[in-house]
C-alpha positions as CSV (number, residue, x, y, z in Angstrom):
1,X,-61.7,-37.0,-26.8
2,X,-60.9,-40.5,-25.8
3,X,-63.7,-42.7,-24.4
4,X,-63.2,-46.1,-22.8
5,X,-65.2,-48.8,-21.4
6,X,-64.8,-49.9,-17.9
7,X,-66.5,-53.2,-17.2
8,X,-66.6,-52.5,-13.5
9,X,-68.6,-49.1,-12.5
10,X,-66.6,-46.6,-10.2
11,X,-67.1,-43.9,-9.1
12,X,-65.7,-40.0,-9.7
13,X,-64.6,-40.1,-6.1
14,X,-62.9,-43.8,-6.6
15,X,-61.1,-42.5,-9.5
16,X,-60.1,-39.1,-7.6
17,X,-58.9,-41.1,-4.9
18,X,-56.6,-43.9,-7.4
19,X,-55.8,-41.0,-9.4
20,X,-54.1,-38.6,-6.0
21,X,-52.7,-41.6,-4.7
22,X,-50.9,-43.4,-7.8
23,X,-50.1,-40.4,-10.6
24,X,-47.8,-37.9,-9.6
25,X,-45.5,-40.9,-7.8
26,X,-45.8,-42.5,-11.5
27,X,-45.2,-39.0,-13.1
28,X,-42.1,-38.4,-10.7
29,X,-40.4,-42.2,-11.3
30,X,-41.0,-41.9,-15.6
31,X,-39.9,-38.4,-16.1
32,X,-37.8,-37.6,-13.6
33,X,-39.0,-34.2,-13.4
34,X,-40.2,-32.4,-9.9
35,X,-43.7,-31.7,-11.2
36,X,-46.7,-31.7,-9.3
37,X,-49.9,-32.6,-10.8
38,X,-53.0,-30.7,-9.0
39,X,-56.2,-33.6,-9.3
40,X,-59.2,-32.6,-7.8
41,X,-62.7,-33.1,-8.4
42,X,-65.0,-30.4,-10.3
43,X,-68.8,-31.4,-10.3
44,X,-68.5,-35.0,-11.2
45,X,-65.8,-34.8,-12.8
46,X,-61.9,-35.3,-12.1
47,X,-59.3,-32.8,-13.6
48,X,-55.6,-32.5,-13.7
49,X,-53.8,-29.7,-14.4
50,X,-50.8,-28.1,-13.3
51,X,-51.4,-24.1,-13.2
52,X,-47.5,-23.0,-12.7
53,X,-47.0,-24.2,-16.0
54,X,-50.1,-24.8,-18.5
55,X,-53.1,-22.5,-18.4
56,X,-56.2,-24.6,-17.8
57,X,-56.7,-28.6,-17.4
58,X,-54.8,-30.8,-19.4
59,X,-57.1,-33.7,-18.6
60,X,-61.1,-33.9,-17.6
61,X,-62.3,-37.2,-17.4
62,X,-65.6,-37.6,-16.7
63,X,-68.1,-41.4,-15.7
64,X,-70.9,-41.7,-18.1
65,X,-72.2,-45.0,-16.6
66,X,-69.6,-47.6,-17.9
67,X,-68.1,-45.4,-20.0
68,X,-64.7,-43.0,-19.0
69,X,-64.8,-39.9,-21.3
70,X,-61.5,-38.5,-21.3
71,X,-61.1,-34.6,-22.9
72,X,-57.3,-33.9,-23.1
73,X,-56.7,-29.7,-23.8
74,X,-55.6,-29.3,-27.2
75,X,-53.4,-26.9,-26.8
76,X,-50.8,-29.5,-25.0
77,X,-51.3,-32.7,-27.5
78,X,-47.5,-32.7,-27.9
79,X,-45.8,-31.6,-24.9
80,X,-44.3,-34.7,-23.2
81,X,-45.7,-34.1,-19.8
82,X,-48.8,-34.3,-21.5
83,X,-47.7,-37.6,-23.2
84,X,-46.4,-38.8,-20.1
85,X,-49.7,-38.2,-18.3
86,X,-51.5,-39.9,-20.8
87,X,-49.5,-42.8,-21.1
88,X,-49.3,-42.9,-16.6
89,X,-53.3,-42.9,-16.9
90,X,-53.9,-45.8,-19.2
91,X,-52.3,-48.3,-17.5
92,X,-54.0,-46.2,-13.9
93,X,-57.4,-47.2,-15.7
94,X,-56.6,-50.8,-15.6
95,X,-56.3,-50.8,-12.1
96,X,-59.7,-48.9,-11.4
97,X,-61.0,-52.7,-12.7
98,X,-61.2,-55.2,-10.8
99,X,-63.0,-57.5,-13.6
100,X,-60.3,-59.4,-16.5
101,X,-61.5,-58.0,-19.5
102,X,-59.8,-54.8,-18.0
103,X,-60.7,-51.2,-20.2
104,X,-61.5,-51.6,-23.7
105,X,-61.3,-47.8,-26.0
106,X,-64.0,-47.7,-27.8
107,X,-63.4,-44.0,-29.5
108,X,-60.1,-41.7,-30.0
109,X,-60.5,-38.3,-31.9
């Protein structure tokens, strides 16, 4: 699990929203692959997966108050979509923030 900070609060449905509008485009331009990405929203919390190809989520990321909690499925730590994904949604949280300081990670493991 990775967990960031976010120095400006959003919301699951503001990071739904930046996450449908920006990823898949992003996905499309780095790997040149025709892959969709499903993102939808599960409780209060916003998964990606892409059920053709990977059984279950590859992400869940979840808002605990300033905090982004990010769960990536194990069974996919090495498979370069996966990679690609990950890499696509660091510099997406940056953009969530509208305040300088930006995301800082506070834990990876």
């Amino acid at each position: 699990m990775k967990v960031i900070t976010l120095h400006t609060r959003i919301t699951p449905d503001e990071l739904l929203a930046h996450l449908q509008q920006k990823l898949n485009p992003l996905f499309k331009q780095q790997r040149q692959e025709d892959i969709s990405f499903k993102i939808e929203k599960i409780g209060d919390a916003v998964e990606i997966s892409q059920p053709e190809i990977y059984e279950g989520a590859l992400f869940h990321l979840e808002i605990k108050g300033r905090e982004l909690w990010i769960t990536r499925n194990e069974h996919y730590v090495d498979d370069v979509n996966s990679l690609t994904i990950e890499s696509i949604l660091n510099s997406l949280f940056e953009d969530l923030t509208d305040d300088i300081r930006g995301v800082d990670l506070v834990v990876e493991g």
